[in-house]
PDBQT receptor file of N, H, CA, C and O in Angstrom, charges set to zero:
ATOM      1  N   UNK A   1       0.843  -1.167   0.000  1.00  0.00    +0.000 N 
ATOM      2  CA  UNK A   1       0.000   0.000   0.000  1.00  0.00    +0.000 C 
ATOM      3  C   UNK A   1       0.898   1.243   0.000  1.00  0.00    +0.000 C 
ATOM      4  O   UNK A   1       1.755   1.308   0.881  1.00  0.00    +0.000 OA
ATOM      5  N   UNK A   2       0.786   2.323  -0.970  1.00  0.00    +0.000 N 
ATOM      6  H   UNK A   2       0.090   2.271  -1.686  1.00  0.00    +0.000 HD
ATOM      7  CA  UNK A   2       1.503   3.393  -0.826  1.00  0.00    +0.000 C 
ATOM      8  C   UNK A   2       0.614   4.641  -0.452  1.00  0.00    +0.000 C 
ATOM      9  O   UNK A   2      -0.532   4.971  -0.757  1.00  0.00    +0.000 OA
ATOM     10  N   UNK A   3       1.544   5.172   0.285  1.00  0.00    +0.000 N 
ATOM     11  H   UNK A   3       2.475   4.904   0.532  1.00  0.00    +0.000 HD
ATOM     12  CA  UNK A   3       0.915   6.280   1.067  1.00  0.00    +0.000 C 
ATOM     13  C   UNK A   3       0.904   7.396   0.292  1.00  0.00    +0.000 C 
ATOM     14  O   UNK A   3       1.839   7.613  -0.479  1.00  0.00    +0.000 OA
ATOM     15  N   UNK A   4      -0.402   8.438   0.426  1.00  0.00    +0.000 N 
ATOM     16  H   UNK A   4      -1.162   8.261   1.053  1.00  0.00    +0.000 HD
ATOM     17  CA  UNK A   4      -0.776   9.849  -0.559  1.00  0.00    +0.000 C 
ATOM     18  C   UNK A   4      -0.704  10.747   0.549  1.00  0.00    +0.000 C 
ATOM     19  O   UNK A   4      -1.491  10.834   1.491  1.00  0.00    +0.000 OA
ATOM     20  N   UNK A   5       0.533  11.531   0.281  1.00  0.00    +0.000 N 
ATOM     21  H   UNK A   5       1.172  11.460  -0.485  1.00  0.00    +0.000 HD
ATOM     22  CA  UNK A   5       0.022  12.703   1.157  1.00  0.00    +0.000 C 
ATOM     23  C   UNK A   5       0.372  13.871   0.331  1.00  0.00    +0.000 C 
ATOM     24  O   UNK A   5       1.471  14.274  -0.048  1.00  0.00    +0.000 OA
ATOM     25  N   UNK A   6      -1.059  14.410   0.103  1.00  0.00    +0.000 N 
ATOM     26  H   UNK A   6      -1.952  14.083   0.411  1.00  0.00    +0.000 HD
ATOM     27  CA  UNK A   6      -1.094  15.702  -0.507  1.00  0.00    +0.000 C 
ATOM     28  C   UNK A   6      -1.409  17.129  -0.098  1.00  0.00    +0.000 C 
ATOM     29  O   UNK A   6      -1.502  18.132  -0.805  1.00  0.00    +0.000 OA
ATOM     30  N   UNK A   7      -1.619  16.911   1.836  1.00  0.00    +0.000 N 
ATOM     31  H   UNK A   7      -1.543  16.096   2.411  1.00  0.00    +0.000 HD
ATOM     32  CA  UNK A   7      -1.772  17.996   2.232  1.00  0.00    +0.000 C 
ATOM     33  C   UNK A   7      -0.275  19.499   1.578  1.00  0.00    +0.000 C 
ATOM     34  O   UNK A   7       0.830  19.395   1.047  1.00  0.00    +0.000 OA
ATOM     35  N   UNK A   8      -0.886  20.344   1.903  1.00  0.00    +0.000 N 
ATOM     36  H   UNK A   8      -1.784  20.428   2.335  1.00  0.00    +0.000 HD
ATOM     37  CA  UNK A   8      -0.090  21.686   1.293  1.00  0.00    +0.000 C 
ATOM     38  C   UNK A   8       0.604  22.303   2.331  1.00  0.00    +0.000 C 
ATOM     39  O   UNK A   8       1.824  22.464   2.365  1.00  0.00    +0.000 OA
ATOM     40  N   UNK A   9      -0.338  22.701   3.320  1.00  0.00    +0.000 N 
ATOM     41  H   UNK A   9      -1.329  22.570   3.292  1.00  0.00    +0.000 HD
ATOM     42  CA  UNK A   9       0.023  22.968   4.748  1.00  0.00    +0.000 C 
ATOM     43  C   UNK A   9      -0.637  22.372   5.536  1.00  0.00    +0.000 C 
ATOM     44  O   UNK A   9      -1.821  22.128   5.301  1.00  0.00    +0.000 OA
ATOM     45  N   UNK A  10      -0.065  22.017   6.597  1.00  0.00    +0.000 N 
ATOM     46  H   UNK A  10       0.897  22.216   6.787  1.00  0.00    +0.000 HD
ATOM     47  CA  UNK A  10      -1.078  21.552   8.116  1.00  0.00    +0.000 C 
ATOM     48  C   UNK A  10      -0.748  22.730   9.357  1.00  0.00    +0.000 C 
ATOM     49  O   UNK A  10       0.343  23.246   9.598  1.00  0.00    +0.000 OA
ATOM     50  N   UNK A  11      -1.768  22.915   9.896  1.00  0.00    +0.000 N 
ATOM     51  H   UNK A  11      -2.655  22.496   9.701  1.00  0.00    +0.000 HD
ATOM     52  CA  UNK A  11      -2.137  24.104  10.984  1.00  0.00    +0.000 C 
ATOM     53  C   UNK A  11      -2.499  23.173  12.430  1.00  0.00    +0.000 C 
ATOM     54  O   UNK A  11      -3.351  22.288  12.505  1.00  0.00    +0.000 OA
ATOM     55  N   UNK A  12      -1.699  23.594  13.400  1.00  0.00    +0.000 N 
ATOM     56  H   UNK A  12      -1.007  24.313  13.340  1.00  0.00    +0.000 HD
ATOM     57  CA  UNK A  12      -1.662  23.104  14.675  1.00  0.00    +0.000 C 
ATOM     58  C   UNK A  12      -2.344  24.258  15.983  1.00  0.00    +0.000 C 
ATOM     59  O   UNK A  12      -2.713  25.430  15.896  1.00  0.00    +0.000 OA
ATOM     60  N   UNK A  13      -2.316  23.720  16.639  1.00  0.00    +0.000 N 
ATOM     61  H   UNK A  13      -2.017  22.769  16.709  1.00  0.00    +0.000 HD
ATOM     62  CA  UNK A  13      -2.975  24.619  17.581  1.00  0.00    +0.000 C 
ATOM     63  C   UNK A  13      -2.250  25.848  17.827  1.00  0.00    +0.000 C 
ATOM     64  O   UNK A  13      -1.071  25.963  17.492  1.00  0.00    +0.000 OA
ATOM     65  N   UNK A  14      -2.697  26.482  18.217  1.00  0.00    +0.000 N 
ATOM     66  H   UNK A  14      -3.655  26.389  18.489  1.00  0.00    +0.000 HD
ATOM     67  CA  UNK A  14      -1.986  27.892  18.308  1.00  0.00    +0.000 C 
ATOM     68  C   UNK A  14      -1.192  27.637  20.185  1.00  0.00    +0.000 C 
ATOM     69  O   UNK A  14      -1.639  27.112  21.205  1.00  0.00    +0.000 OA
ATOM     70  N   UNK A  15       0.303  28.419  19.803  1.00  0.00    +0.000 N 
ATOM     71  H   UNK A  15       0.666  28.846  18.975  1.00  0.00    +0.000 HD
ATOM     72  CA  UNK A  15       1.502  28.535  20.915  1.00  0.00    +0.000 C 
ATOM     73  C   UNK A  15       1.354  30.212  21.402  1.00  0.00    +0.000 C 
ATOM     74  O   UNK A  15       1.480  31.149  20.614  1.00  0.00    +0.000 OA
ATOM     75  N   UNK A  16       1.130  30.321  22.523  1.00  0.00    +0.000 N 
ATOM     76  H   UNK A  16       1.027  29.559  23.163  1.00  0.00    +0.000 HD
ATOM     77  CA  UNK A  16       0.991  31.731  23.062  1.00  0.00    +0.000 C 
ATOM     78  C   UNK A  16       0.394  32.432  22.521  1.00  0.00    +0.000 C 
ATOM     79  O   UNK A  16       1.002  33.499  22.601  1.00  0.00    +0.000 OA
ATOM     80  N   UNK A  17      -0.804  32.614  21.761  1.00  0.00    +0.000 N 
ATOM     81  H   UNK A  17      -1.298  31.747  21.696  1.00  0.00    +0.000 HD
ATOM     82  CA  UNK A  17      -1.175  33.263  20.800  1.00  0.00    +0.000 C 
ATOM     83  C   UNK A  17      -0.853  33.023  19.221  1.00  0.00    +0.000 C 
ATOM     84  O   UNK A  17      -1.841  33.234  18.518  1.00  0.00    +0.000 OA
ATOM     85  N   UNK A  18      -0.001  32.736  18.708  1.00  0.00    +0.000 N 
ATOM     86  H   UNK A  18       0.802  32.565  19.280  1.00  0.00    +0.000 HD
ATOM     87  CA  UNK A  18       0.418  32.447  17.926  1.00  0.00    +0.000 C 
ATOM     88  C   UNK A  18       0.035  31.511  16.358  1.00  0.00    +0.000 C 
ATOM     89  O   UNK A  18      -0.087  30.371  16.805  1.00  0.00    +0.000 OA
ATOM     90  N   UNK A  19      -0.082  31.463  15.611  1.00  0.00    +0.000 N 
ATOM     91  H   UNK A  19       0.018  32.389  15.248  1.00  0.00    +0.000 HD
ATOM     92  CA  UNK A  19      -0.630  30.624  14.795  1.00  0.00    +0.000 C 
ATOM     93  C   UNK A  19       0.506  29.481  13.699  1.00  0.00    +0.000 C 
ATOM     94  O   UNK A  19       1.110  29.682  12.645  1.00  0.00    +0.000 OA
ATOM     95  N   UNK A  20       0.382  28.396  14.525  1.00  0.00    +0.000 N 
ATOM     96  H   UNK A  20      -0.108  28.232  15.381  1.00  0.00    +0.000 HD
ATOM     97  CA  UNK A  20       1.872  27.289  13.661  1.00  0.00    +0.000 C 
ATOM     98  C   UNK A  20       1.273  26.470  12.769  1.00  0.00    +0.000 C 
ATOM     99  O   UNK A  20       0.336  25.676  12.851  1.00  0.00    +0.000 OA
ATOM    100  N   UNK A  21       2.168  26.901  11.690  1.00  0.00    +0.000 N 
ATOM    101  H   UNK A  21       2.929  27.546  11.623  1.00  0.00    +0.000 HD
ATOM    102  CA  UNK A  21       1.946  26.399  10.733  1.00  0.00    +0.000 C 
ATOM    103  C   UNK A  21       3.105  25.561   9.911  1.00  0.00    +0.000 C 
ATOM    104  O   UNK A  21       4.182  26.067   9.595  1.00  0.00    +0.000 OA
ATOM    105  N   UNK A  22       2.712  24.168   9.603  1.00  0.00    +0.000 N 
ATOM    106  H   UNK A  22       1.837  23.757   9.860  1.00  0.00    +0.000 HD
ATOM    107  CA  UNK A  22       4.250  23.622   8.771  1.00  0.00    +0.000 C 
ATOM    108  C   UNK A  22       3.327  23.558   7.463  1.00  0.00    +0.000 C 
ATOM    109  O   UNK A  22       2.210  23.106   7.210  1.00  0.00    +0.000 OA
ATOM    110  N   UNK A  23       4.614  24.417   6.552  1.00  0.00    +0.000 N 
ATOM    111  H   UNK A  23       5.521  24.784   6.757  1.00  0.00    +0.000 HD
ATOM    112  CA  UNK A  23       4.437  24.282   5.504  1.00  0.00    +0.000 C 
ATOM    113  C   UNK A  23       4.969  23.727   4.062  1.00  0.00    +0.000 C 
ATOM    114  O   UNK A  23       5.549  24.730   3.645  1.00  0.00    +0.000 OA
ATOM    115  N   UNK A  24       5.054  23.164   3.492  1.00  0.00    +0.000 N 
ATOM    116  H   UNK A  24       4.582  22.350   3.830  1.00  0.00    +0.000 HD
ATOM    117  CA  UNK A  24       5.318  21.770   2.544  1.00  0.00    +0.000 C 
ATOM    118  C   UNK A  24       6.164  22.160   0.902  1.00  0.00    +0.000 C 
ATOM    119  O   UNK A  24       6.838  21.564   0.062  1.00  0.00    +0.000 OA
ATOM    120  N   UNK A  25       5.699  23.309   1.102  1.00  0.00    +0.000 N 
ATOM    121  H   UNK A  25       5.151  23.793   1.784  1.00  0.00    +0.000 HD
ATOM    122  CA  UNK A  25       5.989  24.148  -0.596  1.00  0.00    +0.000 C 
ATOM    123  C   UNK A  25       7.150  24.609  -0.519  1.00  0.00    +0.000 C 
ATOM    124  O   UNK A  25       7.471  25.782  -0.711  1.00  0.00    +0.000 OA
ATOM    125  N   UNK A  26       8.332  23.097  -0.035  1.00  0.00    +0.000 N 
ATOM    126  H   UNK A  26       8.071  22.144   0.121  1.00  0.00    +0.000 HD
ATOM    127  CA  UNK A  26       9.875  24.246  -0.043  1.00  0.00    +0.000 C 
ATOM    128  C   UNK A  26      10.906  23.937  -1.425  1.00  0.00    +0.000 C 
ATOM    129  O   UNK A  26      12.083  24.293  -1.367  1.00  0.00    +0.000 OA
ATOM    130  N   UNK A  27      10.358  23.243  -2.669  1.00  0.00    +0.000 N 
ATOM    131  H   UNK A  27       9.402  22.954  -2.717  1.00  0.00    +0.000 HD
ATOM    132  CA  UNK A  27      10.697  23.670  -3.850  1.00  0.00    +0.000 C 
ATOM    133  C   UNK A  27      11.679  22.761  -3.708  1.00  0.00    +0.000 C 
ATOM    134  O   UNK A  27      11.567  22.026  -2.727  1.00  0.00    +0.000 OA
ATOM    135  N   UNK A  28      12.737  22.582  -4.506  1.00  0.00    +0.000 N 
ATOM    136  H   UNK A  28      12.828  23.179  -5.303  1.00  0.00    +0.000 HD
ATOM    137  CA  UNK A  28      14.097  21.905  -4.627  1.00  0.00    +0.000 C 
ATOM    138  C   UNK A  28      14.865  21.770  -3.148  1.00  0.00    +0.000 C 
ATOM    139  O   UNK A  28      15.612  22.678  -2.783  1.00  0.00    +0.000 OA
ATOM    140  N   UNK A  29      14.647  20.613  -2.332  1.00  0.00    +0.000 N 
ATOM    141  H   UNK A  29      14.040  19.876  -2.629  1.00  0.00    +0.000 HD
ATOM    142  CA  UNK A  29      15.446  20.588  -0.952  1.00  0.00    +0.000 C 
ATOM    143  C   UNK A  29      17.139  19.469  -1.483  1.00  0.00    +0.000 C 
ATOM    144  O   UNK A  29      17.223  18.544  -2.290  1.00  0.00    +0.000 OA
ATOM    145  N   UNK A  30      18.216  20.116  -0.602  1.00  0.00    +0.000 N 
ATOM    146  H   UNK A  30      18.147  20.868   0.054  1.00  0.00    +0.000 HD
ATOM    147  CA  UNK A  30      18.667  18.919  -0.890  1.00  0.00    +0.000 C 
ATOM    148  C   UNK A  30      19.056  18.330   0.290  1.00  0.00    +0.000 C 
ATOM    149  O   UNK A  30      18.990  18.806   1.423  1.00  0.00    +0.000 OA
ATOM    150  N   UNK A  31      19.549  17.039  -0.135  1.00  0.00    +0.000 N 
ATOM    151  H   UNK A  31      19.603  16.652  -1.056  1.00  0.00    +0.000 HD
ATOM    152  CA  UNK A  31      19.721  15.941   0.662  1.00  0.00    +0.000 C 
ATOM    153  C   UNK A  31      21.313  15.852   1.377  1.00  0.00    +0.000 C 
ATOM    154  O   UNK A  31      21.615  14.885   2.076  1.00  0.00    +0.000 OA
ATOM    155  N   UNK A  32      22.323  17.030   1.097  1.00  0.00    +0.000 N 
ATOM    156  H   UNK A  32      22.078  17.816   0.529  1.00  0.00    +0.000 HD
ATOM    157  CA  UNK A  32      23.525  16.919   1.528  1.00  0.00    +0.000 C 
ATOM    158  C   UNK A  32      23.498  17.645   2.838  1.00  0.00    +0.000 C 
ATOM    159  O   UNK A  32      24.566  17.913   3.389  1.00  0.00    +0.000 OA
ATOM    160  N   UNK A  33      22.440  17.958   3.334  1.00  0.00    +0.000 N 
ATOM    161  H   UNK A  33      21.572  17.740   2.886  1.00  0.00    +0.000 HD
ATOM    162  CA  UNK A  33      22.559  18.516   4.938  1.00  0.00    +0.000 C 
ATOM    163  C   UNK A  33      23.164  17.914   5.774  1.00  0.00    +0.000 C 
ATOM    164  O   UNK A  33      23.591  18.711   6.609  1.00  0.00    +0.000 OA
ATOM    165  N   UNK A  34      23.444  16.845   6.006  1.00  0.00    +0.000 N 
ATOM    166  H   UNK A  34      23.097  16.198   5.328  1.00  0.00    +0.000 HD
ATOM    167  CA  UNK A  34      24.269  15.719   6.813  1.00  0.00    +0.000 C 
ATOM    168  C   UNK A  34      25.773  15.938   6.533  1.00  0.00    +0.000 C 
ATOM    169  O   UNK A  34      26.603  16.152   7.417  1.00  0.00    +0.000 OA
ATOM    170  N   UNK A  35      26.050  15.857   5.144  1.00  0.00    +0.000 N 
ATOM    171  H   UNK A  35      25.377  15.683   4.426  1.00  0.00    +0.000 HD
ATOM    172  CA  UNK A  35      27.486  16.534   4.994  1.00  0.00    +0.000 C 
ATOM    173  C   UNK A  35      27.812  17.633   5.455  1.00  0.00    +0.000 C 
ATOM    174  O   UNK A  35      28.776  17.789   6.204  1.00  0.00    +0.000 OA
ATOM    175  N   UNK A  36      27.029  18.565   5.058  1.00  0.00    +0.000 N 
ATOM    176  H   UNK A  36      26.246  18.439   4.449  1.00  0.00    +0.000 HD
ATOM    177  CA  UNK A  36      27.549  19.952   5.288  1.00  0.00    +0.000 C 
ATOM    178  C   UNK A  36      27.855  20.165   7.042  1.00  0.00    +0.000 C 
ATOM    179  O   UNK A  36      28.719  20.943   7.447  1.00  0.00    +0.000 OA
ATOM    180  N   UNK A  37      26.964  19.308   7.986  1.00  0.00    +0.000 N 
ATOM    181  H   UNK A  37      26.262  18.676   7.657  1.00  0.00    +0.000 HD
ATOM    182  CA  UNK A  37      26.959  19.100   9.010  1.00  0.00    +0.000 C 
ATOM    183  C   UNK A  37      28.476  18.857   9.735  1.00  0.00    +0.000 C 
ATOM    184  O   UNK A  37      29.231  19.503  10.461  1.00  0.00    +0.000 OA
ATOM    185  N   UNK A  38      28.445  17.205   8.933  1.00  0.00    +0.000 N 
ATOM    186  H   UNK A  38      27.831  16.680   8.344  1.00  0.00    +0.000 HD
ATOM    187  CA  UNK A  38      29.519  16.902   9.515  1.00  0.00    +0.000 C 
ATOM    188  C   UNK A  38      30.813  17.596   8.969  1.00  0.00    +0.000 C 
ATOM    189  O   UNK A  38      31.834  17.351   9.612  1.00  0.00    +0.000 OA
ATOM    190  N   UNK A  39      30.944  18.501   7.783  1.00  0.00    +0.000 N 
ATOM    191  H   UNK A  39      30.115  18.700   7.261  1.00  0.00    +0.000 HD
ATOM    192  CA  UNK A  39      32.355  19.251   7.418  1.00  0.00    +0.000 C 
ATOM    193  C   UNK A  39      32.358  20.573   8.100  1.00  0.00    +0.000 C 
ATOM    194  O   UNK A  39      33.420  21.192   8.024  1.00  0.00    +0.000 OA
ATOM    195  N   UNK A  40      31.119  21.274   8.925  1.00  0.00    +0.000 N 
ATOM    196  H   UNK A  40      30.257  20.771   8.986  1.00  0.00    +0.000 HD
ATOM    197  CA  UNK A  40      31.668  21.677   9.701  1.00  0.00    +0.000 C 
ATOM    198  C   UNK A  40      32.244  21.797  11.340  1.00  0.00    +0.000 C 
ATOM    199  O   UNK A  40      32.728  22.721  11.994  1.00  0.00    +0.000 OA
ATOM    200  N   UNK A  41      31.848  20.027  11.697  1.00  0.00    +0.000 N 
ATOM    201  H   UNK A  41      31.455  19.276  11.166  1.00  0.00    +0.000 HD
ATOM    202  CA  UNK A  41      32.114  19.625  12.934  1.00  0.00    +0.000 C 
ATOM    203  C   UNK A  41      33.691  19.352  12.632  1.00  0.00    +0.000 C 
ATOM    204  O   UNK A  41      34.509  19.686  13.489  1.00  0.00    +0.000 OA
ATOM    205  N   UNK A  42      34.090  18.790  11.507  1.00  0.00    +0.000 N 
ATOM    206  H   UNK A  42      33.425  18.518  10.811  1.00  0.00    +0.000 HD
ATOM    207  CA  UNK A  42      35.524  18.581  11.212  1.00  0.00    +0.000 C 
ATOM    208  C   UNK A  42      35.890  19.632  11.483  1.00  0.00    +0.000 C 
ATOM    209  O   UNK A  42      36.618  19.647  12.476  1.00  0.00    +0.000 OA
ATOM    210  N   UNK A  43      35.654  20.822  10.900  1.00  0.00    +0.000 N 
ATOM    211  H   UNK A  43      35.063  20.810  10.094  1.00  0.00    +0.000 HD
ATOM    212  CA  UNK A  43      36.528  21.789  10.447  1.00  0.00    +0.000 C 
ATOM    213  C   UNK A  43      36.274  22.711  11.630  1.00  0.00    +0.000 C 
ATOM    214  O   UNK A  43      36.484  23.861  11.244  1.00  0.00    +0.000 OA
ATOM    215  N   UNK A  44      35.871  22.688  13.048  1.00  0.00    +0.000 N 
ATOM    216  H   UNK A  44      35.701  21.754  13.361  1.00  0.00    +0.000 HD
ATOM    217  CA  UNK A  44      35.708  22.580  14.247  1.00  0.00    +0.000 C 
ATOM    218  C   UNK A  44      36.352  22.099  15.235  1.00  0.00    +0.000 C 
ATOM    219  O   UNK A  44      36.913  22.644  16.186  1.00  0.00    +0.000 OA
ATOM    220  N   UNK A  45      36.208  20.872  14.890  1.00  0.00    +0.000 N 
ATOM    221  H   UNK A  45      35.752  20.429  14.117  1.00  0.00    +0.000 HD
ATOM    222  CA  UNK A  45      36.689  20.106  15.785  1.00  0.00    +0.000 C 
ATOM    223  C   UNK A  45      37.923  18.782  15.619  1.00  0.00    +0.000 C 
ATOM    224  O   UNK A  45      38.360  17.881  16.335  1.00  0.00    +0.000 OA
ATOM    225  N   UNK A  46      38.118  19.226  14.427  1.00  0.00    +0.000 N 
ATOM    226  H   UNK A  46      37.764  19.958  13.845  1.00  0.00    +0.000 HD
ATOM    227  CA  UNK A  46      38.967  17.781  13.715  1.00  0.00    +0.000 C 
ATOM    228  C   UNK A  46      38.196  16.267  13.596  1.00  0.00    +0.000 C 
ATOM    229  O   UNK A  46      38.728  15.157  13.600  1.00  0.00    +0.000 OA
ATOM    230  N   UNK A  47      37.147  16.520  13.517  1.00  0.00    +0.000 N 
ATOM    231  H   UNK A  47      36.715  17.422  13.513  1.00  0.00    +0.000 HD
ATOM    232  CA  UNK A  47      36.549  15.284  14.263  1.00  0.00    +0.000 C 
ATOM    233  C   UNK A  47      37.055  13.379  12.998  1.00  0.00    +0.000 C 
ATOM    234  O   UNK A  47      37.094  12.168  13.218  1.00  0.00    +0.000 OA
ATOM    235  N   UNK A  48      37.272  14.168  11.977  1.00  0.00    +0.000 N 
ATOM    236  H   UNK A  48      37.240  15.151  11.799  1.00  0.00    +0.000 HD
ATOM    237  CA  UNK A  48      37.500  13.110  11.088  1.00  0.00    +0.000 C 
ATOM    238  C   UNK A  48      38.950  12.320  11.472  1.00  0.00    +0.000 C 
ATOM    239  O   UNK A  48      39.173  11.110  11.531  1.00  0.00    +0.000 OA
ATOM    240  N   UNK A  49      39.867  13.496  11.714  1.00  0.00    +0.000 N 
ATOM    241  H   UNK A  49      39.686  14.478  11.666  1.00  0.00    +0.000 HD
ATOM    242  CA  UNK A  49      40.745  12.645  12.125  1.00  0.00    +0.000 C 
ATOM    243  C   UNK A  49      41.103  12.172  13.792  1.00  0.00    +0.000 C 
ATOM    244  O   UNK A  49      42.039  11.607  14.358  1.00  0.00    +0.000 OA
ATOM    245  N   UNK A  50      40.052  12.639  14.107  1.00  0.00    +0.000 N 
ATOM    246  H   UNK A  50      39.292  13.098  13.647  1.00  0.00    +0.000 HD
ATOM    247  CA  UNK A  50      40.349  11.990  15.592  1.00  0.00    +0.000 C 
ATOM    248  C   UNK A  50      39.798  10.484  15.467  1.00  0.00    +0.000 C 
ATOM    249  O   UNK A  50      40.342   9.472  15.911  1.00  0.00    +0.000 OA
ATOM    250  N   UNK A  51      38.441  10.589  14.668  1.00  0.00    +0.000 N 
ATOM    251  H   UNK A  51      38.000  11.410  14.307  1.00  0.00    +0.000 HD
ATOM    252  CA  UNK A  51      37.697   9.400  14.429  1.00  0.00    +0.000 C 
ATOM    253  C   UNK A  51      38.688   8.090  13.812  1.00  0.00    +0.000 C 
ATOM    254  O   UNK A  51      38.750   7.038  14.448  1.00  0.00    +0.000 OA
ATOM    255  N   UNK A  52      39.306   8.241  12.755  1.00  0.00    +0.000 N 
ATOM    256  H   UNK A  52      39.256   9.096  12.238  1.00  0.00    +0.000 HD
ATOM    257  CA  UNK A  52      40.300   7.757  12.318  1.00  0.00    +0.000 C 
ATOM    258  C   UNK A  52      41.555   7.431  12.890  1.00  0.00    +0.000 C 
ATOM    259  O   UNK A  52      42.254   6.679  12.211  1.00  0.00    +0.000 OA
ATOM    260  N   UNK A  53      42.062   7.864  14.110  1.00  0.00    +0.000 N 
ATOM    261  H   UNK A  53      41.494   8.474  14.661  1.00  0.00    +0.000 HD
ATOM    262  CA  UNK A  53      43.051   7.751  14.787  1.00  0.00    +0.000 C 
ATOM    263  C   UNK A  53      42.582   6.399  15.599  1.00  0.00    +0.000 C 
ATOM    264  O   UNK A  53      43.418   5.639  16.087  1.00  0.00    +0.000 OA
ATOM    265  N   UNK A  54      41.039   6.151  15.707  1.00  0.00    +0.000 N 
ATOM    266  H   UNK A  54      40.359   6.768  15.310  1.00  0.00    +0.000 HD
ATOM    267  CA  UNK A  54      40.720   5.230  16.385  1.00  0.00    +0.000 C 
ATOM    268  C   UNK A  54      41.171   4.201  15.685  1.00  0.00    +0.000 C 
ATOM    269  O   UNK A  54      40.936   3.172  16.319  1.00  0.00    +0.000 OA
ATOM    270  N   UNK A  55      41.696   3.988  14.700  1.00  0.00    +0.000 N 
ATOM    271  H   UNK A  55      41.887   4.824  14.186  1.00  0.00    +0.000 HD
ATOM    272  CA  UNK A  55      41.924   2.475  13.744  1.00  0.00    +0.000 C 
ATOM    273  C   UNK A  55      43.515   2.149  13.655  1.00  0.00    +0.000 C 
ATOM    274  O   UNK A  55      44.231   3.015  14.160  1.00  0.00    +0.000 OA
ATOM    275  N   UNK A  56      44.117   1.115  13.131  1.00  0.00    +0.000 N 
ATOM    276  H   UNK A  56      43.535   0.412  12.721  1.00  0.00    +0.000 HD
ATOM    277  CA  UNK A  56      45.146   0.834  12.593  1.00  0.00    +0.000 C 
ATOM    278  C   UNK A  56      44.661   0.229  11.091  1.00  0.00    +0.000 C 
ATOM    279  O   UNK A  56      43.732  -0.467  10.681  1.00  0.00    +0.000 OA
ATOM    280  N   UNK A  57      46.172   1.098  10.349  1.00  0.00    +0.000 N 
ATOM    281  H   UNK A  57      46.927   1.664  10.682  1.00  0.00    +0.000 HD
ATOM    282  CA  UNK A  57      45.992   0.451   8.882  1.00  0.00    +0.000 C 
ATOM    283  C   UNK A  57      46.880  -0.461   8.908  1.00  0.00    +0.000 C 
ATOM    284  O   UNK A  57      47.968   0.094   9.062  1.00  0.00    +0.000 OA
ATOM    285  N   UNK A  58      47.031  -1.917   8.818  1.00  0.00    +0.000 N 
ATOM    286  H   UNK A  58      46.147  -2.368   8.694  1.00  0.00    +0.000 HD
ATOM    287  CA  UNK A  58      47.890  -2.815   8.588  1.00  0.00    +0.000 C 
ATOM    288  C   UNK A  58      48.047  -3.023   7.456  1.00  0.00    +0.000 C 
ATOM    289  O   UNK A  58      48.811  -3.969   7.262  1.00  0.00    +0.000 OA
ATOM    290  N   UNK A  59      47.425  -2.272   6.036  1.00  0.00    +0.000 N 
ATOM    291  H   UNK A  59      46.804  -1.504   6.194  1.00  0.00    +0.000 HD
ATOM    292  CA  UNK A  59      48.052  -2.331   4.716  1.00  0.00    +0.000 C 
ATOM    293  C   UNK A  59      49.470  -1.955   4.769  1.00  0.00    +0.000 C 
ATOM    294  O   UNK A  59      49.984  -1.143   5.538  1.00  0.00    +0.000 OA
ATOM    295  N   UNK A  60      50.272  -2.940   3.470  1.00  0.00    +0.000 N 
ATOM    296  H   UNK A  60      49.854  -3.600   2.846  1.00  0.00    +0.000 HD
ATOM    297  CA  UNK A  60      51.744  -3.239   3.501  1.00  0.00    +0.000 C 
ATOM    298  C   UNK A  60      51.516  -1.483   2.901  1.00  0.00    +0.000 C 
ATOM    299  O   UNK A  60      50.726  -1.166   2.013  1.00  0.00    +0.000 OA
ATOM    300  N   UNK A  61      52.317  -0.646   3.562  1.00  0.00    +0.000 N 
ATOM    301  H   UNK A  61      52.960  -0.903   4.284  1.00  0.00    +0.000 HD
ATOM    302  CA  UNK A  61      53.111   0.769   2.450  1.00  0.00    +0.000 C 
ATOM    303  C   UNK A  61      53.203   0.539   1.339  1.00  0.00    +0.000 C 
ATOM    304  O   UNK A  61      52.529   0.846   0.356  1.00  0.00    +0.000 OA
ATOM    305  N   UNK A  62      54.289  -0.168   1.526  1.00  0.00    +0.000 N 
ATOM    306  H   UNK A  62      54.837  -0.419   2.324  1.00  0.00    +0.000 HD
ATOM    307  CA  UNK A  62      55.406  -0.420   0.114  1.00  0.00    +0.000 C 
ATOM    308  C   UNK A  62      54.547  -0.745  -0.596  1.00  0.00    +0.000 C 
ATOM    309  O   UNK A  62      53.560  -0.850   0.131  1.00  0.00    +0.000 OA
ATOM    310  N   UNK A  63      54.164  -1.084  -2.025  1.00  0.00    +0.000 N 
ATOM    311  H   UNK A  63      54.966  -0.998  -2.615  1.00  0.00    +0.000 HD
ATOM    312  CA  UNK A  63      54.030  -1.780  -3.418  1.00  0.00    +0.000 C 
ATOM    313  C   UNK A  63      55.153  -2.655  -3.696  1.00  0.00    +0.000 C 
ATOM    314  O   UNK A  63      56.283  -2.174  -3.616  1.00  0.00    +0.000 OA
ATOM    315  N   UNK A  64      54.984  -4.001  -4.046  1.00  0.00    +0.000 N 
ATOM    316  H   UNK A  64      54.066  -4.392  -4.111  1.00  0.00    +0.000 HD
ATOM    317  CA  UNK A  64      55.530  -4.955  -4.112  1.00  0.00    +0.000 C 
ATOM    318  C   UNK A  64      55.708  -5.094  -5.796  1.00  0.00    +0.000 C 
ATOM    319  O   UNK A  64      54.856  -5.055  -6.684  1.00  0.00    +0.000 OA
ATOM    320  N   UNK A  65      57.569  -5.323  -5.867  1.00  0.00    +0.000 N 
ATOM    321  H   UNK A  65      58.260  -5.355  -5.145  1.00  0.00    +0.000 HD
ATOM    322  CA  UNK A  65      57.926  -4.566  -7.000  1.00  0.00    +0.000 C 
ATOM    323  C   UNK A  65      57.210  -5.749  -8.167  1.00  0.00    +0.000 C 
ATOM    324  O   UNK A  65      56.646  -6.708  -7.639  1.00  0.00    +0.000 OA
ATOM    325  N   UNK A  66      57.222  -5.709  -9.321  1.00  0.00    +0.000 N 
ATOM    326  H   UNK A  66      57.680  -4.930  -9.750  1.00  0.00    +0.000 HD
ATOM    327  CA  UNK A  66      56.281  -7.113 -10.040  1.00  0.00    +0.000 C 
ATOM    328  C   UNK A  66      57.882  -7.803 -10.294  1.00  0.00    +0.000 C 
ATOM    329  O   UNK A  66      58.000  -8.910 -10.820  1.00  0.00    +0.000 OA
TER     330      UNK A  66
């Protein structure tokens, strides 16, 4: 079964007076918000390479001559 949702806006009770409204008509969204997130927790906090410090690479360096 697939779900139809075609509401436009939905209206909630009103906050202090107020009238809330979520509204649906936000045109082209994109989906890289999570990146942008985490490049600026890196670029903050280093966080990529701290994360990475958690590991060992046991790949050989060298290239093994043919």
């Amino acid at each position: 079964m697939k779900t139809q949702c075609n509401e436009k806006q939905m209206e909630f009770r009103r906050l202090g007076g107020r009238k809330v409204v979520a509204d649906f008509a936000g045109g082209q969204i994109a989906s890289d918000g999570g990146a942008l997130l985490l490049g600026k927790l890196d670029e903050q906090m280093g966080l990529l390479s701290r994360f990475a410090s958690c590991f060992k690479d046991y790949r050989d360096a060298e290239p093994t001559p043919p």
